[in-house]
Phi, psi and omega in degrees: 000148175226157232252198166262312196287297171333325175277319187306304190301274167016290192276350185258332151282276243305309219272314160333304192274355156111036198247118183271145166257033167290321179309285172325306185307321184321326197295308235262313171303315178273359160277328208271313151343306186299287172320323223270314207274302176311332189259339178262123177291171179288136171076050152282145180268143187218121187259138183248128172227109207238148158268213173227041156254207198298317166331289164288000157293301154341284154340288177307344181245346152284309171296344157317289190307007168235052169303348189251006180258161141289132190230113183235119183268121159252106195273140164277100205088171176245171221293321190284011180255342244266155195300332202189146185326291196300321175260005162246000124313326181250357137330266202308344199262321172297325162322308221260326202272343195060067196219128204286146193200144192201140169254150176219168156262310176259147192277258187019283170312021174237115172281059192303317164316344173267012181228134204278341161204182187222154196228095177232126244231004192288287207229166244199193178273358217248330164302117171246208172070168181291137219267167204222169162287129015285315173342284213288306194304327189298314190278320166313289217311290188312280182308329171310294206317135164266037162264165198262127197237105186292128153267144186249100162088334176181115163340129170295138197076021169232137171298131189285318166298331186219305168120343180306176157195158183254074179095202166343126130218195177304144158248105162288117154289293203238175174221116154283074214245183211207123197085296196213174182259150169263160191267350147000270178354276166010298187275008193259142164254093164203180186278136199243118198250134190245130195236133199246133200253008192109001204266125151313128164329317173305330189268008175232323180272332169283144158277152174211198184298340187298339192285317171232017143005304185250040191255010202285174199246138181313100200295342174247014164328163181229147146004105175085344196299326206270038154138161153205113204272169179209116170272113178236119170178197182083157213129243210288332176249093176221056158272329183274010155253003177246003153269001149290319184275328185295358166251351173278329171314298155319337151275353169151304157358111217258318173200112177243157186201113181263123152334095193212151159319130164324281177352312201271316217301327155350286193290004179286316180261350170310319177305301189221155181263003185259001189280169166260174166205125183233107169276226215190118173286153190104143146251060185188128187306158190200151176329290199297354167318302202346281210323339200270344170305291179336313213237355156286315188282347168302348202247002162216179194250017155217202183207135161230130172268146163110352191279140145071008178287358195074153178228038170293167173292345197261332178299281196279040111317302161316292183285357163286302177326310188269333181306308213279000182284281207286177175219195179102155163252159179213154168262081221251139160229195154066221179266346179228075192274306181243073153238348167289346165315329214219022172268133171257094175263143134289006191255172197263085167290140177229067174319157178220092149243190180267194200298301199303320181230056151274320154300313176272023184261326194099358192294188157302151193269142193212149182251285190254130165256044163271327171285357181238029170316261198292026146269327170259359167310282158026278223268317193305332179279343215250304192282344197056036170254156165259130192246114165269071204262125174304099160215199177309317169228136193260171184230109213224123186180143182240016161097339162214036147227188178200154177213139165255164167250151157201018172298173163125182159204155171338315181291359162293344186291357166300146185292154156108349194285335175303339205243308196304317208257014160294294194305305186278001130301319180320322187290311196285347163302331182300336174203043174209151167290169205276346178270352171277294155315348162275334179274324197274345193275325153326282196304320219257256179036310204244322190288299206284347178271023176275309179309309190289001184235016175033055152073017173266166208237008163201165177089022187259168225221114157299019187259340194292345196275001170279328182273351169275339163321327170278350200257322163265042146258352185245130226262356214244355173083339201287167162194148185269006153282126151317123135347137137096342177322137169218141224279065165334144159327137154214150191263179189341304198257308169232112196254182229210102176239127177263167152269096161317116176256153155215150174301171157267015180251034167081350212249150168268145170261161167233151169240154173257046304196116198239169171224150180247013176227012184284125198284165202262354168327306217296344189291313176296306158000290178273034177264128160273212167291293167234011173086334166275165200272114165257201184259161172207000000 
């Protein structure tokens, strides 16, 4: 079974992935015909109640497919409200095809009694709630009626997810839902037809843009709702813990605040001025830490243990100590990967190591771990944890489900990427469940050292990788970079960039463009691609 928002992402890699979702509707549309067909003899009037999202674009490309029924298409509403491009093409294709089509406002004006089955075509998986007007007067009529009523992917007015309804909803005899069952369905008494549209496998078990979807931000949110992480490390190290909270920023995070041996916390904070630094007496995090550990991790919602903690015996003393304290998700990286083994916790933990130390964890020893799927589910079942394991294609399961990554670039094998991609699971745990927050933080991860290296394959920096973190969260392509910028020679102080142009006589212009304050982020940034003049 698969979920609404789950299906929603799906179907947003399937498109990733060259499967377009003009294509899908066809699929979906010529299935639902098929049923049609199968419950109505040839020349039955099959009345259609399309709403004006996809639910009725579907619809609208099933009355192609019944040329041999009588077919009268009823849009709720008008064609210029209909949700999306694709089903207000195929709005338009029933015009142009002479295929009876009608807009209506009141349901009344439909003669449900003239018709050998009804199609309902209204509201779709992506709908909860109570059904509103036209919708709700549209669904008494079909039920009063004692025709037999096909639903397209989940009766209207039933939660595709829970099976509930709010007030009104459709009585369905059958349902045609499409790639997988919902778990709605369950509770319908009706025959539930599962119709396979075409989404490649791939496109449910690879992450993809579809992954991020459910990440938008409250719009009248406050100060912390959209998370508040706490970064515990540091000591022998301390870079990889202030690029971990600088990456939980950057991923969504709202307040982060790291944890560090006195000694280091100056130079903890020096790195960024958005970091909290809170320090710790001792140099090295240590058993007398705990308590004060404790009642830091009570107080946000999620925790990463491990960037730069070291691997004295008193560093992994402490986080077994503090893992058997706490509840809560926390995030394990690092050195301190292998004390879980040997933890009894409440908290919902989501390690991320690589291969080697995923072996030294005791886990299976693995070369791809696409191919050791179910050794490490396994192992992922023995600890009760979510397991991220880091390779060329990553491997993300929570013992009973599994997702690859395959994002990234050669140029990751640089130190510290590791620690970027702790702090942004950490962020994102705070409000997604943890094999989804793992997955998305692999792909945005993976993304961002694409960005940041513009497809050259050395010379990339973890530091570059935080600041490429929002661009790769994002389903929309945007970047506050140009196209075609491209990085001129320049000496200390004033640097030089030009703008690729074209003329009206066909020909390229450079524009010069010169700045004294560009900060050096914004320098890597604007370095682009090839070097050539382009049109803009």
């Amino acid at each position: 079974m698969i979920t609404s928002s789950r299906m929603a992402a799906v179907d947003r890699n399937s498109a990733a992935l060259g499967i377009p979702r003009k294509q899908l509707m066809e699929s979906s549309g010529g299935a639902l015909a098929r049923r049609i067909q199968d419950v109505a003899d040839t020349g039955s009037t099959v009345t259609l109640v399309c709403g004006r999202g996809n639910n009725g674009g579907d619809a609208f490309v099933a009355a192609r497919f019944l040329s041999d029924y009588e077919t009268r298409v009823y849009l709720l509403g008008r064609p210029e409200t209909i949700q999306t491009e694709i089903a207000r093409k195929n709005w338009d294709a029933l015009g142009n095809a002479e295929i009876s089509r009608r807009m209506i406002s009141d349901p009344r004006a439909i003669d449900f009694d003239e018709s050998d089955v009804i199609v309902d075509a209204m509201l779709g998986t992506g709908v909860t709630g109570q059904l509103r007007e036209p919708e709700a007067t549209c669904t008494d009529l079909i039920n009063q009626s004692q025709t037999p009523v096909v639903s397209v992917d989940v009766p209207s007015g039933i939660d595709a997810d829970t099976g509930e309804r709010e007030g009104v909803a459709v009585d369905a005899d059958h349902v045609v839902t499409f790639h997988d069952s919902k778990p709605g369905l369950e509770s319908v008494e009706a025959t539930i037809t599962v119709a396979d549209i075409g989404i490649p496998d791939a496109a449910e078990r690879f992450t993809g843009p579809g992954d991020l979807l459910g990440l938008s931000r409250i719009p009248h949110g406050h100060k912390g709702e959209h998370g508040e992480v706490l970064v515990v490390g540091g000591g022998p190290y301390t870079g990889a813990p202030a690029l971990a909270g600088q990456a939980a920023l950057r991923a969504g995070a709202d307040l982060v605040r790291v944890v560090v041996p006195e000694p280091v916390a100056r130079e903890v904070q020096s790195y960024s001025e958005d970091l909290i630094v809170r320090p710790l007496p001792g140099d090295r995090i240590a058993p007398p830490n705990v308590d004060q550990l404790q009642d830091l991790a009570a107080a946000h919602d999620s925790v990463v243990v491990g960037p730069g903690l070291g691997d004295s015996e008193a560093s992994q003393s402490a986080v077994a100590d503090l893992l058997e304290c706490i509840d809560g998700r926390v995030v394990v990286d690092a050195d301190a990967l292998s004390v879980v083994p040997t933890v009894e916790t409440d908290a919902n933990l989501v390690c991320t190591p690589h291969r080697g130390e995923l072996a030294d964890m005791g886990g299976p020893a693995v070369e791809d771990p696409r191919n050791s799927v179910e050794a490490i589910e396994t192992y992922a079942a023995e600890l009760d944890i979510t397991l991220l394991v880091k390779a060329q294609t990553d491997l993300i399961t929570d013992r009973h489900r599994h997702r690859l990554n395959r994002t990234g670039t050669p140029a990751m094998t640089v130190g510290g990427t590791g620690d970027v991609l702790a702090g942004a699971v950490g962020a994102l745990v705070c409000r997604s469940e943890p094999l989804q927050a793992a997955a998305i933080g692999a792909y945005a991860n993976g993304r961002a050292g694409t960005l940041a290296t513009e497809g050259r394959n050395r010379g990339l920096l973890a530091t570059d990788l935080p600041d490429a973190l929002p661009e790769a969260l994002s389903d929309d392509g945007s970047c506050w970079r140009s196209p075609g910028w491209r990085r001129l020679p320049r000496d200390s102080r004033v640097h030089t960039y030009d703008r690729p142009g074209r003329r009206s006589d066909g020909g390229c212009r450079l524009e010069t463009w010169h700045s004294q304050t560009c900060y050096r982020q914004r320098w890597d940034r604007a370095e682009s691609v090839d070097g050539c003049c382009h049109p803009w």
